[in-house]
Steps between C-alpha positions, in 0.01 A plus 500: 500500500485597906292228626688193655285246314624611174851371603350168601550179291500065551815393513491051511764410837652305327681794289653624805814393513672334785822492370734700251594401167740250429734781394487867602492593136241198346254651626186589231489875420185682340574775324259751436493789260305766661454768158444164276223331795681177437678238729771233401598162648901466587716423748726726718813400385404644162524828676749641277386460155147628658637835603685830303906582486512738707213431780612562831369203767426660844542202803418496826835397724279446871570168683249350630548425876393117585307623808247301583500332830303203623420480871263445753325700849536434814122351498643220228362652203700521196568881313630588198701830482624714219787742642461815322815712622823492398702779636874521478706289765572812689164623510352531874293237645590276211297195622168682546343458187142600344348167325213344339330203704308235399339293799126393625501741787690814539743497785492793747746730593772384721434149407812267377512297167743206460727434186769296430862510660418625813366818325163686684337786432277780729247667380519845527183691336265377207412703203223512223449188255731227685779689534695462880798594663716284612862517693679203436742339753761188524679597181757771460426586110114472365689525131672167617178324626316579215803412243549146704131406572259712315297397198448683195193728532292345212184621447188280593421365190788300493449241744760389715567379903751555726658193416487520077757322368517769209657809810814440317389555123272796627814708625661476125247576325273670661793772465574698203849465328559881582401524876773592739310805689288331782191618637230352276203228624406439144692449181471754258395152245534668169911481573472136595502369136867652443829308456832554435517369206198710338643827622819480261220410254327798570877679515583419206103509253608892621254510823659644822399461847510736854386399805289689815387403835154484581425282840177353470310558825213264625258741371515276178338233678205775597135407333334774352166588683425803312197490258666799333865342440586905486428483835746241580779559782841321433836477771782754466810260297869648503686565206835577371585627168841579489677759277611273204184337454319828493758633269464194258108532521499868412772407194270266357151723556723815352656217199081401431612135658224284638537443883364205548413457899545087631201516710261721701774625743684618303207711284407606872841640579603659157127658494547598850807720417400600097522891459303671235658403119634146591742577750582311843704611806754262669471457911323303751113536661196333512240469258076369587454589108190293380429534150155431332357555159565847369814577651796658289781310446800715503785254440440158448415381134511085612413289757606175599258314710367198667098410491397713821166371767154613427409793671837612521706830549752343234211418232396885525836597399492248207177627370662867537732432261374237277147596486199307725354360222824381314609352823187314505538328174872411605379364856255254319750412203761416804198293641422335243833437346596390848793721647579435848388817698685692788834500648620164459319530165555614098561874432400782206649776310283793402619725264 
């Protein structure tokens, strides 16, 4: 249950999905039973008759920053850059900024890339895996550049250009109903099949709902190169749990309520902080927490997820809590039955 290949599976391209559901909430939703081994076919706005009075809904409340940045180098050649710092307006240097880069040839330090507006960058050092340093310079705010020119930092297997036409949809919805703390480069996309409209649902069937911040780093985006997934190194992601929500969570573990996690970051930042008999702390830090097969869950009794990658850090945690081989059977039931996979794609509820 270690080796990398056993997390490996076909997945047919055209299941990925390109774009979201019509509706945040008509989205399909597979529910599987984990004690029972058995899966059912619904759809997430039947979210409330699907879950207990009483169940307590953790979200995650990041906002995703659209900070990706087309450009080009001095030579001509075009770059694609993911800016992965977003420090507080009063921070100091505030436009030099570590980010991800995507070109044919790495620039050298002290060399100038081109973007739009009159915007150019230095480079200033390079670091391990793509990453580079770069001090930005013809605009006063880098939180205003990237809010009036940057693109939403989708993830590669959902194909778009510098010119898509679909920039506009991708900045709605590629955004959870609940996001209003910045900082993220990835949606956390178990929250993206929320509305409104199903909360008071949810409010009212008896299920309540606190939120957390976890800011998903790029370290998401990191393949996993380990034979031994144990072995397996993932990026430091900020959290905040503040007092209420920690209070509500221990109310409901001390009550024998099901917490019921919406997606990996938020498993990763309650498990981060769990204390021995169900218990969590409130405050702030960073977690690298990877969880694979045969760890203890201390507080979460649900998950709410979206079909994760092959090979992935996300699909370890699954397989933690659902089991490998019951994962397996759901994986090729979802293939079969012909659920759109990833972000942009369908979602499940393990219980």
């Amino acid at each position: 249950m270690f080796d990398i290949e056993d997390y490996n599976y076909h997945l047919p391209e055209r299941l990925i999905a390109q774009v979201p559901a019509s509706s945040r909430d008509s989205s399909r939703l597979l529910v599987v039973e984990r004690l029972k081994r058995s899966f059912s076919d619904h759809h997430f706005f039947d979210l409330p008759g699907l879950l207990n009075p009483g169940d307590l809904l953790v979200v995650n409340n990041t906002r995703v920053v659209p900070a990706r940045l087309f450009g080009r180098k001095g030579s001509g050649g075009r770059i694609d850059l993911l800016v992965l710092e977003h420090p507080d307006s009063d921070a100091e240097e505030p436009n030099t900024r570590w980010c991800l880069l995507k070109s044919s040839k790495r620039p050298k330090v002290g060399s100038q890339l081109f973007f739009e507006c009159d915007v150019w960058g230095r480079v200033e050092s390079l670091g391990e895996e793509g990453l580079i340093q770069i001090t930005f310079h013809g605009t006063p705010s880098m939180d205003h550049l990237l809010e009036k020119k940057g693109y939403m930092p989708l993830p590669p297997y959902i194909k778009r250009d510098n010119n898509n036409d679909r920039a506009s949809m991708d900045r709605e919805r590629y955004q959870t109903i609940f996001s209003c703390k910045k900082g993220a480069v990835a949606a956390p996309t178990a929250g993206l099949h929320f509305t409104k409209k199903l909360i008071k649902e949810l409010r009212r069937a008896g299920i309540s709902l606190v939120q957390l911040t976890l800011h998903v780093g790029h370290g998401t985006f990191r393949p996993v190169r380990a034979k031994d997934i144990r072995e397996h190194r993932l990026g430091e992601e900020a959290f905040i749990i503040g007092r209420d929500a920690a209070n509500d969570i221990n109310r409901a573990k001390k009550e024998g309520r099901r917490v019921i996690a919406v997606g990996t970051t938020v498993v990763r930042a309650l498990e981060s902080v769990a204390e021995p008999k169900g218990k969590i702390t409130h405050g702030s830090g960073k977690t690298e927490l990877l969880i694979t097969p045969g760890f203890r869950f201390q507080i979460v009794d649900g998950i709410i997820t979206n079909f994760h990658l092959p090979k992935s850090s996300l699909l370890f945690l699954i397989s933690a809590f659902g089991g490998l081989p019951l994962i397996k059977e759901v994986y090729q039931w979802a293939i079969e039955k012909e659920y759109r996979f990833y972000s942009y794609g369908d979602s499940m509820l393990i219980i």
